[in-house]
PyMOL Python script that loads the backbone (N, CA, C, O; Angstrom):
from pymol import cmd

cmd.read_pdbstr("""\
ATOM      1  N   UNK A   1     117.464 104.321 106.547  1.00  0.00           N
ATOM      2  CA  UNK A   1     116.342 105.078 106.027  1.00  0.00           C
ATOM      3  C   UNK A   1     116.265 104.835 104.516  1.00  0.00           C
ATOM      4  O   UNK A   1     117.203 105.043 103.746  1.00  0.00           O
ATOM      5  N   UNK A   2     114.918 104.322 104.128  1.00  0.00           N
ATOM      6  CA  UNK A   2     114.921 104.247 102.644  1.00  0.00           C
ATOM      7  C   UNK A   2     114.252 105.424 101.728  1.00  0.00           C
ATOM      8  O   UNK A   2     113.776 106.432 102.251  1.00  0.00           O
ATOM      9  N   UNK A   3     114.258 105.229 100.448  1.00  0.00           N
ATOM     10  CA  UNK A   3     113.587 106.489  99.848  1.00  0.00           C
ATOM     11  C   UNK A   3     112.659 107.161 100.296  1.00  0.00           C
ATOM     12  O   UNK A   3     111.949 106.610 101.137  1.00  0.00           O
ATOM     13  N   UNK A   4     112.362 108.485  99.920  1.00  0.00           N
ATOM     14  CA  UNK A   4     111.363 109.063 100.202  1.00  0.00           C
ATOM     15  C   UNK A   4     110.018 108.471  99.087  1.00  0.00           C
ATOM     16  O   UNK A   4     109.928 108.375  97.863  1.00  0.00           O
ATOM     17  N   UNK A   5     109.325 108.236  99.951  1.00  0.00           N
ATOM     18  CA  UNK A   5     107.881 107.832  99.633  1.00  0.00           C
ATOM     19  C   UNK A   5     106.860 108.824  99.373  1.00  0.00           C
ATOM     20  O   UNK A   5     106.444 109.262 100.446  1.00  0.00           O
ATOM     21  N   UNK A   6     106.192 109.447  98.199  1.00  0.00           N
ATOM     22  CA  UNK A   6     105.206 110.551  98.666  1.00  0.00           C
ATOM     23  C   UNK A   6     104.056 110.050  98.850  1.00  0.00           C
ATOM     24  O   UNK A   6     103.501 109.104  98.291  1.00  0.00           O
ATOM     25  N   UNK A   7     103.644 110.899  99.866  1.00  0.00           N
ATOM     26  CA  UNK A   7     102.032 110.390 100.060  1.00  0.00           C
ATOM     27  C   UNK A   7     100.577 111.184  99.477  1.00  0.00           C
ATOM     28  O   UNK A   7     100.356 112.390  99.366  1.00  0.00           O
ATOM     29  N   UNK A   8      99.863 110.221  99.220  1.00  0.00           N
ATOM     30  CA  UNK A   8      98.870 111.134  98.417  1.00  0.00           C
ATOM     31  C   UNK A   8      98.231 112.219  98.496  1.00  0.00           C
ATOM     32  O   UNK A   8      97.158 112.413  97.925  1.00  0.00           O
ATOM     33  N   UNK A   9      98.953 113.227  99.374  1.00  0.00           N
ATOM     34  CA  UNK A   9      98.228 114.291  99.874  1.00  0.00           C
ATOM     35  C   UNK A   9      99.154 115.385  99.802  1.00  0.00           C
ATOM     36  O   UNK A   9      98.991 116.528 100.227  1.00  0.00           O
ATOM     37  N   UNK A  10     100.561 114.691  98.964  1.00  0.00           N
ATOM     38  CA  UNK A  10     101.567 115.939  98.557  1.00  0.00           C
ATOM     39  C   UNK A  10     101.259 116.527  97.426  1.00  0.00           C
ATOM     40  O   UNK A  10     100.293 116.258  96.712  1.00  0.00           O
ATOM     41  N   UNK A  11     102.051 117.310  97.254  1.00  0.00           N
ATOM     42  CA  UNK A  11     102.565 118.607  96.081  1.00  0.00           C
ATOM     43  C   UNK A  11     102.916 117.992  94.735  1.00  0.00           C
ATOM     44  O   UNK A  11     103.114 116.781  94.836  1.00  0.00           O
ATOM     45  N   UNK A  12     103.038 118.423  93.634  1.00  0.00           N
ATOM     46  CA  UNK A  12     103.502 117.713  92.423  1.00  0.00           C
ATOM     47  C   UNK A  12     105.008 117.830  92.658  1.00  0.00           C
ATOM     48  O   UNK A  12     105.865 117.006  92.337  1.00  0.00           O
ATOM     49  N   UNK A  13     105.202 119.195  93.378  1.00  0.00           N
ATOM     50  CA  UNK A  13     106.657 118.959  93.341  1.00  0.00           C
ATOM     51  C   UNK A  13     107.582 117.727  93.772  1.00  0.00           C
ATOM     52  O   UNK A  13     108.572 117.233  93.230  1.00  0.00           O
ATOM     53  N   UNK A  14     106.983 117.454  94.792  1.00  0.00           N
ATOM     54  CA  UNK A  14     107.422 116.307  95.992  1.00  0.00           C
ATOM     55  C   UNK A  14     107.462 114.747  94.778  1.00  0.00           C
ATOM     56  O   UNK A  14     108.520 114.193  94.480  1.00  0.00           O
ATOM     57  N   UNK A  15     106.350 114.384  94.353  1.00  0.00           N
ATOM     58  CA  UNK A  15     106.118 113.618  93.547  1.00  0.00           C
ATOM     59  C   UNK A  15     107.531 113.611  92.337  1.00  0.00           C
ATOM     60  O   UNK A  15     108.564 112.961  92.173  1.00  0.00           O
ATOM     61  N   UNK A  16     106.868 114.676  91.719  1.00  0.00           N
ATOM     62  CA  UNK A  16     107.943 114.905  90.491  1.00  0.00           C
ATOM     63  C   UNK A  16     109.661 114.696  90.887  1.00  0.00           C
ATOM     64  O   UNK A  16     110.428 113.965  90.260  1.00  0.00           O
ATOM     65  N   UNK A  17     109.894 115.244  91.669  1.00  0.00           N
ATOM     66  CA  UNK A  17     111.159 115.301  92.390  1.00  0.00           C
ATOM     67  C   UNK A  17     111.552 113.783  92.763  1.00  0.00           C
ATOM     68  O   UNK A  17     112.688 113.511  92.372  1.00  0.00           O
ATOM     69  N   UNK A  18     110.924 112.774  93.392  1.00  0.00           N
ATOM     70  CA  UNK A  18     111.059 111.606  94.210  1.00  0.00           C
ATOM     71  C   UNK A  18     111.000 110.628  92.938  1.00  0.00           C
ATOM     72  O   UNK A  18     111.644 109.580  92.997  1.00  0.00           O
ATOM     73  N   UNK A  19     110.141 110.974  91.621  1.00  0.00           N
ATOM     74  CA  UNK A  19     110.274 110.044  90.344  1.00  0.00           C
ATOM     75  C   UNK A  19     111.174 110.049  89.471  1.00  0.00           C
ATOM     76  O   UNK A  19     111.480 108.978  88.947  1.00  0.00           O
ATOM     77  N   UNK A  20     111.814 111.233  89.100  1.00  0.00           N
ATOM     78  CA  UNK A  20     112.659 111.816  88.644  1.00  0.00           C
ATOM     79  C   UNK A  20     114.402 111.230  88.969  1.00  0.00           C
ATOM     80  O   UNK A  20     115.441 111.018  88.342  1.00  0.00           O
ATOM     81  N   UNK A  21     113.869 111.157  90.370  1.00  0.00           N
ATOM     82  CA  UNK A  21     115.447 110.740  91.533  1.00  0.00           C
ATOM     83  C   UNK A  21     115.002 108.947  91.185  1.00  0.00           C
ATOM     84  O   UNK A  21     115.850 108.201  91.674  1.00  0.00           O
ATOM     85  N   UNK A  22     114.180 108.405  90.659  1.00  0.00           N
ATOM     86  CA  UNK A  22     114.167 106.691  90.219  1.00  0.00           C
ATOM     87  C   UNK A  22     113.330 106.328  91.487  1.00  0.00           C
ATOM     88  O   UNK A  22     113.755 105.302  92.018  1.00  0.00           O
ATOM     89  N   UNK A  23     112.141 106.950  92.185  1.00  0.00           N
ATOM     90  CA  UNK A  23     111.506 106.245  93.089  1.00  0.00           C
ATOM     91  C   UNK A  23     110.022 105.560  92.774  1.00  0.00           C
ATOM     92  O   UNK A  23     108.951 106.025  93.164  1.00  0.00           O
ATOM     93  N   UNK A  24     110.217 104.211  91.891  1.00  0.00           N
ATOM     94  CA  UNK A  24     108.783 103.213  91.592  1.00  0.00           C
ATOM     95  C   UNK A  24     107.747 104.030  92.009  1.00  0.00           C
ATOM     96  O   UNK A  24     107.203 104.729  91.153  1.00  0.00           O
ATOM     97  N   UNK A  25     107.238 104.095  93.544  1.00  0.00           N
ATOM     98  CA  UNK A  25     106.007 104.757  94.288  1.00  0.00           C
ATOM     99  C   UNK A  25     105.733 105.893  93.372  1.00  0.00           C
ATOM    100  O   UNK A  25     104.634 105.962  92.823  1.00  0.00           O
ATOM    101  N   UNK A  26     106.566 106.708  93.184  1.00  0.00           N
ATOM    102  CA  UNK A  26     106.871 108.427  93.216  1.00  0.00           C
ATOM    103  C   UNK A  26     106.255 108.085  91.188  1.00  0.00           C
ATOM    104  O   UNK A  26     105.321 108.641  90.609  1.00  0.00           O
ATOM    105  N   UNK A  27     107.195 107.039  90.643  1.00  0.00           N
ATOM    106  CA  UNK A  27     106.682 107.066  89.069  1.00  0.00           C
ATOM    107  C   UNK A  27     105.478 106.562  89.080  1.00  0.00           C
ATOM    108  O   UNK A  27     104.749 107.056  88.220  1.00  0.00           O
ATOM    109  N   UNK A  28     104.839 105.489  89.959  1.00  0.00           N
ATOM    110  CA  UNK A  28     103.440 104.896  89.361  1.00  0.00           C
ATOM    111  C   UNK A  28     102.527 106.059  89.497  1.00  0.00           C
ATOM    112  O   UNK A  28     101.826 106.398  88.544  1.00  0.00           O
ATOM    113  N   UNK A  29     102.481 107.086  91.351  1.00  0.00           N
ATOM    114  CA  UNK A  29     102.111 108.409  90.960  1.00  0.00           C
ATOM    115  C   UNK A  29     102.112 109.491  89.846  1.00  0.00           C
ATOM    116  O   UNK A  29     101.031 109.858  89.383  1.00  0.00           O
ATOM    117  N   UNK A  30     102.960 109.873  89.519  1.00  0.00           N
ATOM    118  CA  UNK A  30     103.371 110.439  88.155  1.00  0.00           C
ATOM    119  C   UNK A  30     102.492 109.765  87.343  1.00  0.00           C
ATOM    120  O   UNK A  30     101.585 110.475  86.909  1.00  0.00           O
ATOM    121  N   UNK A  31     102.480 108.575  86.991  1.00  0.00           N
ATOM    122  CA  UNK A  31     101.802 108.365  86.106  1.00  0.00           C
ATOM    123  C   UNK A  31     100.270 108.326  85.932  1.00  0.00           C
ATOM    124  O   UNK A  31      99.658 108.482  84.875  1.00  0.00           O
ATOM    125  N   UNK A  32      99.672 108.050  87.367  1.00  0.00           N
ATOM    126  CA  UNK A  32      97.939 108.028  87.801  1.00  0.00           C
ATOM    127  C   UNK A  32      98.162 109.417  87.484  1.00  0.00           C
ATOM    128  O   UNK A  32      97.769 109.689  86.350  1.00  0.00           O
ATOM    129  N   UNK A  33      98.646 110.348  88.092  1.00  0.00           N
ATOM    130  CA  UNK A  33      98.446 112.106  88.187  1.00  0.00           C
ATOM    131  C   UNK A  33      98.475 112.658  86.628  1.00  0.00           C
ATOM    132  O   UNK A  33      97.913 113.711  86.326  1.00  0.00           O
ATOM    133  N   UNK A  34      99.151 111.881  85.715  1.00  0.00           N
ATOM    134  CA  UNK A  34      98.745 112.111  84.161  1.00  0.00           C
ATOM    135  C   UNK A  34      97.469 111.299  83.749  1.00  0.00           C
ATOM    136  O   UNK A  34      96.496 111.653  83.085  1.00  0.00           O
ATOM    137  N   UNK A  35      97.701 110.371  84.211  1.00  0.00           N
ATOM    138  CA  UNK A  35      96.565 109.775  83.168  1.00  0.00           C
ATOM    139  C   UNK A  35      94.728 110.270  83.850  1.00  0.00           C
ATOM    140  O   UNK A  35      93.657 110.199  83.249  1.00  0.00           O
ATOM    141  N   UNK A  36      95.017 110.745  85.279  1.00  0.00           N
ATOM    142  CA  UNK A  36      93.769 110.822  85.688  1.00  0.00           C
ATOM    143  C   UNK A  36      93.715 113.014  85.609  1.00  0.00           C
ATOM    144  O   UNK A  36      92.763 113.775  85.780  1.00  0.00           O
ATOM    145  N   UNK A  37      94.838 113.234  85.361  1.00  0.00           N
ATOM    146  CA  UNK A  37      94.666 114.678  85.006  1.00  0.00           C
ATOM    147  C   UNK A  37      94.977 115.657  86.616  1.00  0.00           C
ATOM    148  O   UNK A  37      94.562 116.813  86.700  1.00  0.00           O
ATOM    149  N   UNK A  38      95.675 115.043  87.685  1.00  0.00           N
ATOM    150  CA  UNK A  38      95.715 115.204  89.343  1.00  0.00           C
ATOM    151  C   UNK A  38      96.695 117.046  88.884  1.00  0.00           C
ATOM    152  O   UNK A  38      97.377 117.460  87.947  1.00  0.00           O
ATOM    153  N   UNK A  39      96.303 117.471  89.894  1.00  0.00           N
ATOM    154  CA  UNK A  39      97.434 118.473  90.249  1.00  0.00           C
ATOM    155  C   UNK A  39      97.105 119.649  88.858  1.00  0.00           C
ATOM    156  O   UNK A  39      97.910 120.542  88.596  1.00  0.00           O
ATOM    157  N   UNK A  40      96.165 119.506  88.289  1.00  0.00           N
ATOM    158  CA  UNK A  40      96.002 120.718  87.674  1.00  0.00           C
ATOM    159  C   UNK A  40      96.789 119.797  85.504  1.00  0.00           C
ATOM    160  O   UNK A  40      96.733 119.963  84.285  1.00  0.00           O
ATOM    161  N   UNK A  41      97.219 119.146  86.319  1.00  0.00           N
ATOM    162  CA  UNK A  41      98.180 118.478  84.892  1.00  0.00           C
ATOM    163  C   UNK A  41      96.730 118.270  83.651  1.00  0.00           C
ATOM    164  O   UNK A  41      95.521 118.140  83.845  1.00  0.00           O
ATOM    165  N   UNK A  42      97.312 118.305  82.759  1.00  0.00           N
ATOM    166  CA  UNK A  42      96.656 118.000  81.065  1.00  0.00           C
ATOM    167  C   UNK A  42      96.602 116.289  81.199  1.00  0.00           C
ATOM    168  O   UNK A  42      97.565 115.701  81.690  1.00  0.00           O
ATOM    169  N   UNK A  43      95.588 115.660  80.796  1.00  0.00           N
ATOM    170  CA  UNK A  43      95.661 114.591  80.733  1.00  0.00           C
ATOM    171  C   UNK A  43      96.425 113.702  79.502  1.00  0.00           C
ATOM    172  O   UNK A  43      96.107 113.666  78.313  1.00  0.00           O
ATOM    173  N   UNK A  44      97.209 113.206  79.983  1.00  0.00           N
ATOM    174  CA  UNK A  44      98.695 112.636  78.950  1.00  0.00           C
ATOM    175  C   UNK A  44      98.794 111.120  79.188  1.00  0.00           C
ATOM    176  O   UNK A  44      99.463 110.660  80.113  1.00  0.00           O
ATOM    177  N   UNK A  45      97.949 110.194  78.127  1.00  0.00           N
ATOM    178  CA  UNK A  45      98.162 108.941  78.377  1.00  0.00           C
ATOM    179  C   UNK A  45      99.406 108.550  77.816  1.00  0.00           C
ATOM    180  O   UNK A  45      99.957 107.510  78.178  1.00  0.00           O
ATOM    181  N   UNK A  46      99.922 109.358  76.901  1.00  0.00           N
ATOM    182  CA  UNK A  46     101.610 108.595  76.476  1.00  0.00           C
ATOM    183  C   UNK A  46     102.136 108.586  77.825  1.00  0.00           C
ATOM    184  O   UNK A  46     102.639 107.678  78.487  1.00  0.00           O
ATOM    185  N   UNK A  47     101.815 110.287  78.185  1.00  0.00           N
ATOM    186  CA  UNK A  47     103.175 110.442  79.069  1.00  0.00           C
ATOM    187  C   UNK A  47     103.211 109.284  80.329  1.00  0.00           C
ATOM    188  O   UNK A  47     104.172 108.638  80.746  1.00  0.00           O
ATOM    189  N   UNK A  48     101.603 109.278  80.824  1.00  0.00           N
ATOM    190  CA  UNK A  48     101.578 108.015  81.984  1.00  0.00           C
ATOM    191  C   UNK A  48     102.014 106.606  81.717  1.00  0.00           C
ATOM    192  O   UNK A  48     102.705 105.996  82.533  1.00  0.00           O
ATOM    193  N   UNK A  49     101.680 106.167  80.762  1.00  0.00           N
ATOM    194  CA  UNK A  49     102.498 104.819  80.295  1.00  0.00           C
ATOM    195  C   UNK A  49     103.955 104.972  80.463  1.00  0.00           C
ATOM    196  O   UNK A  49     104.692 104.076  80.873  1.00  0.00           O
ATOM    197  N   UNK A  50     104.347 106.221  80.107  1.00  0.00           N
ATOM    198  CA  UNK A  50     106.042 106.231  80.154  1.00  0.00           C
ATOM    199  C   UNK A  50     106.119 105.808  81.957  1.00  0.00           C
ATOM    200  O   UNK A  50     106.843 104.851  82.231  1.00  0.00           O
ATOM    201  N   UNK A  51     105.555 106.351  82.855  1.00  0.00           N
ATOM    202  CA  UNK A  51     105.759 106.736  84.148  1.00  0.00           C
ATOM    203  C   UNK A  51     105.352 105.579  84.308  1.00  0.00           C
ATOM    204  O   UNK A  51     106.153 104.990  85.033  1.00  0.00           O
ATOM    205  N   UNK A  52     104.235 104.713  83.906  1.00  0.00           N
ATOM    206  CA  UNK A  52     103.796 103.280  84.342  1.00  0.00           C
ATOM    207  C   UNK A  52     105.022 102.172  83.966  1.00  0.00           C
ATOM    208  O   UNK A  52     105.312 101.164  84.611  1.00  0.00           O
ATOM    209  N   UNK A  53     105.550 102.592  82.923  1.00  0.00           N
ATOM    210  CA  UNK A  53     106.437 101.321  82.663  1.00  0.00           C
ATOM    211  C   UNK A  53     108.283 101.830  83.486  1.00  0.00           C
ATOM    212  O   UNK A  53     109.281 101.110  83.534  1.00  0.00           O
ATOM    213  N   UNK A  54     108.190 102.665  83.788  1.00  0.00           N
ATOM    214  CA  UNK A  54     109.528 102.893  84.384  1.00  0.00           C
ATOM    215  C   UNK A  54     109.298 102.603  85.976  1.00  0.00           C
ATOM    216  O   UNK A  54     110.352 102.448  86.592  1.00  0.00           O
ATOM    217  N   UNK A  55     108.346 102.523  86.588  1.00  0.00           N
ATOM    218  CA  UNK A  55     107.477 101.854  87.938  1.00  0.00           C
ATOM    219  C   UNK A  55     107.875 100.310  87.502  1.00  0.00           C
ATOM    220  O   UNK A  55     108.717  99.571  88.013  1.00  0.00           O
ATOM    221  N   UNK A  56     107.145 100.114  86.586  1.00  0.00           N
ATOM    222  CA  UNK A  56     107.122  98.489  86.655  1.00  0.00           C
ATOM    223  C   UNK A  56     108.583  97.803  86.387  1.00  0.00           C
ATOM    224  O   UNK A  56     108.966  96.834  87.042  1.00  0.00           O
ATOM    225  N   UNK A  57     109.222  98.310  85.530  1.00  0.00           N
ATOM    226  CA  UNK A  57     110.412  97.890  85.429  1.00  0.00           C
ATOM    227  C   UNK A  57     111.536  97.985  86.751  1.00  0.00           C
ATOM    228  O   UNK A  57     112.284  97.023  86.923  1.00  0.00           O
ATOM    229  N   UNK A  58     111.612  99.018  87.551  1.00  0.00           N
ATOM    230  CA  UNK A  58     111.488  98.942  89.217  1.00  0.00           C
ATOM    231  C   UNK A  58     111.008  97.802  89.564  1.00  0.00           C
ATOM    232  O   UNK A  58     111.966  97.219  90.071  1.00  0.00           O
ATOM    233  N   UNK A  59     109.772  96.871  89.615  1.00  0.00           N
ATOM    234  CA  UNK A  59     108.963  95.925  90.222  1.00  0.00           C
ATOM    235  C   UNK A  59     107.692  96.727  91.138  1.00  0.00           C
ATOM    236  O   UNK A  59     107.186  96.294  92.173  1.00  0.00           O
ATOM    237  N   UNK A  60     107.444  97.665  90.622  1.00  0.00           N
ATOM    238  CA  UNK A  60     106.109  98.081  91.168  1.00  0.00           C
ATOM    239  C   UNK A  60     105.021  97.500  90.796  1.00  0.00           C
ATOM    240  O   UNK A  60     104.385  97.844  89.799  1.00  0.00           O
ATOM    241  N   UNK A  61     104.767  96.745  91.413  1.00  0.00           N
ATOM    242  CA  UNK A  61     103.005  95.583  91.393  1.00  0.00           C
ATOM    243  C   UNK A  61     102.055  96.079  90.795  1.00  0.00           C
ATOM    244  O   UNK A  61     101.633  95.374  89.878  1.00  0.00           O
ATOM    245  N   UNK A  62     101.489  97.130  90.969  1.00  0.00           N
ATOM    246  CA  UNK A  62      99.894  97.728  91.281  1.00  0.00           C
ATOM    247  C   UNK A  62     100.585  98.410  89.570  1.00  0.00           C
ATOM    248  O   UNK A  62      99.777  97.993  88.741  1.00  0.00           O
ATOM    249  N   UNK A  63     101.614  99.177  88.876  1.00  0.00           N
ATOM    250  CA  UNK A  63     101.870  99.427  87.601  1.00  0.00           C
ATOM    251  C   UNK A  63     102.346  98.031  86.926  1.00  0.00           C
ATOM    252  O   UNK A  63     102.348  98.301  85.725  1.00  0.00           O
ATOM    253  N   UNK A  64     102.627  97.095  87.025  1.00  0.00           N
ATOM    254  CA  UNK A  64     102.820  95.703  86.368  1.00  0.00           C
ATOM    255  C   UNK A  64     101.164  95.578  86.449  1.00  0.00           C
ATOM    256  O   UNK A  64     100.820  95.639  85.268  1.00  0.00           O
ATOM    257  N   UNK A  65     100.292  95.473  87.046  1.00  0.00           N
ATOM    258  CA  UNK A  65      99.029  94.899  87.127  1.00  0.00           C
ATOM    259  C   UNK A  65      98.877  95.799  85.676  1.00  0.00           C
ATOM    260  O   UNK A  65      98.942  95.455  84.496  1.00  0.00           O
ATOM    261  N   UNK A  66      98.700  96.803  86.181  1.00  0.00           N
ATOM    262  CA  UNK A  66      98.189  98.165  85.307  1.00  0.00           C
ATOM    263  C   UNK A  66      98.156  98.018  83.757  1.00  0.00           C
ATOM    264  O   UNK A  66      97.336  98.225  82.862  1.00  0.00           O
ATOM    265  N   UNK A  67      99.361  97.589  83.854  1.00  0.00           N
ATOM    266  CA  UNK A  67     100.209  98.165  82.004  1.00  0.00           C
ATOM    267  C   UNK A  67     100.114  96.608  81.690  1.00  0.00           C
ATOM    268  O   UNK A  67     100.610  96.458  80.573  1.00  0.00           O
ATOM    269  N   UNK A  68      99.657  95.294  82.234  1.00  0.00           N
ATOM    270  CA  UNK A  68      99.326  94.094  81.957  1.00  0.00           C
ATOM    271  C   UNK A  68      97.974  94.069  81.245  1.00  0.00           C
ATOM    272  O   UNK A  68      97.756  93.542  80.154  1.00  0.00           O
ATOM    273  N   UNK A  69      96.617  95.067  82.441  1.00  0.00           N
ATOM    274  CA  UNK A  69      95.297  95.202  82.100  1.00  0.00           C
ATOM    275  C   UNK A  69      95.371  95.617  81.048  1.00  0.00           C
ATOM    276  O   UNK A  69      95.474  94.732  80.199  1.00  0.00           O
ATOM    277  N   UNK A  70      95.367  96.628  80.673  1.00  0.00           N
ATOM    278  CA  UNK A  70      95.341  97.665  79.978  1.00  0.00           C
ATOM    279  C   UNK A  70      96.304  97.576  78.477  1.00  0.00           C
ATOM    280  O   UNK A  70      96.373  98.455  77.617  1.00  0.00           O
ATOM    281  N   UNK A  71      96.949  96.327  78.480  1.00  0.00           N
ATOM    282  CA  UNK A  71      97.769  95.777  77.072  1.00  0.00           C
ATOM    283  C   UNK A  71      96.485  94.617  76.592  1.00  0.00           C
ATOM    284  O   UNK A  71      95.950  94.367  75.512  1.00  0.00           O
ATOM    285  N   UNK A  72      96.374  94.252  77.549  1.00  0.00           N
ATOM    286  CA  UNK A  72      95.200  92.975  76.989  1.00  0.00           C
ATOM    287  C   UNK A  72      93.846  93.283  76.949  1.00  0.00           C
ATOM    288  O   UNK A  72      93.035  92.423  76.607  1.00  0.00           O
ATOM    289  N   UNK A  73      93.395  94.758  77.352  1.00  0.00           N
ATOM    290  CA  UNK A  73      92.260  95.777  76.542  1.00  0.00           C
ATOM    291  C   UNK A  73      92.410  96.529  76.072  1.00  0.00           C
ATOM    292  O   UNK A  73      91.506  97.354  76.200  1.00  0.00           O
ATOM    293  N   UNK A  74      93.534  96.934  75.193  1.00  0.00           N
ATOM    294  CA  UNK A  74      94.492  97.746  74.336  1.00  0.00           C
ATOM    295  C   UNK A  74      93.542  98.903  74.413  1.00  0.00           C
ATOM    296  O   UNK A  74      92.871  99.222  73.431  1.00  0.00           O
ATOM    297  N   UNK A  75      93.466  99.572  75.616  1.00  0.00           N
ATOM    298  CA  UNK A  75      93.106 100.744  76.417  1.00  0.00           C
ATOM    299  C   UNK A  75      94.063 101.531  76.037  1.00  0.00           C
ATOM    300  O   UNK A  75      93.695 102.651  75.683  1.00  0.00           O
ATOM    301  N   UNK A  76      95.594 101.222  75.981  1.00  0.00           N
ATOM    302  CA  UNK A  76      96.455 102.259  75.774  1.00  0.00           C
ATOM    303  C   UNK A  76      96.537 102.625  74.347  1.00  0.00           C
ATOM    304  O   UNK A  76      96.172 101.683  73.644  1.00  0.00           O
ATOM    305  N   UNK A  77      96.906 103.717  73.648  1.00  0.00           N
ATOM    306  CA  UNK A  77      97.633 104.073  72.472  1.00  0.00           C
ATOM    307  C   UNK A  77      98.277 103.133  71.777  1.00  0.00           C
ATOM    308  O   UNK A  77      98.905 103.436  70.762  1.00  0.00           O
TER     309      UNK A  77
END
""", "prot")
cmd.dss("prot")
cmd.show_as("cartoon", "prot")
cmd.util.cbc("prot")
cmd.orient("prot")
């Protein structure tokens, strides 16, 4: 059995908990759920970059795409 995976229809807790414990899926979430403001959260583009680059450094694809786009339209901070 491998990590727990959350699916997009959980709790922040579930999320927070599963990114926290080092799960890529669980941080690139964390990080959409800041940067798009999900779950009631303040919208925090530092904080999502933090959550995007600790995904990618994992090898999470879809946050390597992300934090690639978004350096070469210096979209971020």
């Amino acid at each position: 059995m491998g990590p727990y995976l959350p699916q997009p229809d959980d709790c922040y807790e579930a999320i927070s908990t599963a990114a926290f414990a080092g799960d890529p899926e669980a941080q690139f979430r964390m990080g959409e759920s800041l940067r798009r403001g999900l779950f009631g959260l303040p919208i925090d583009e530092i904080q999502a970059r933090r959550w995007y680059e600790k995904a990618a450094e994992a090898g999470h694809r879809t946050a390597i795409f992300l934090l690639n786009n978004w350096r070469n339209r210096h979209q971020f901070v």
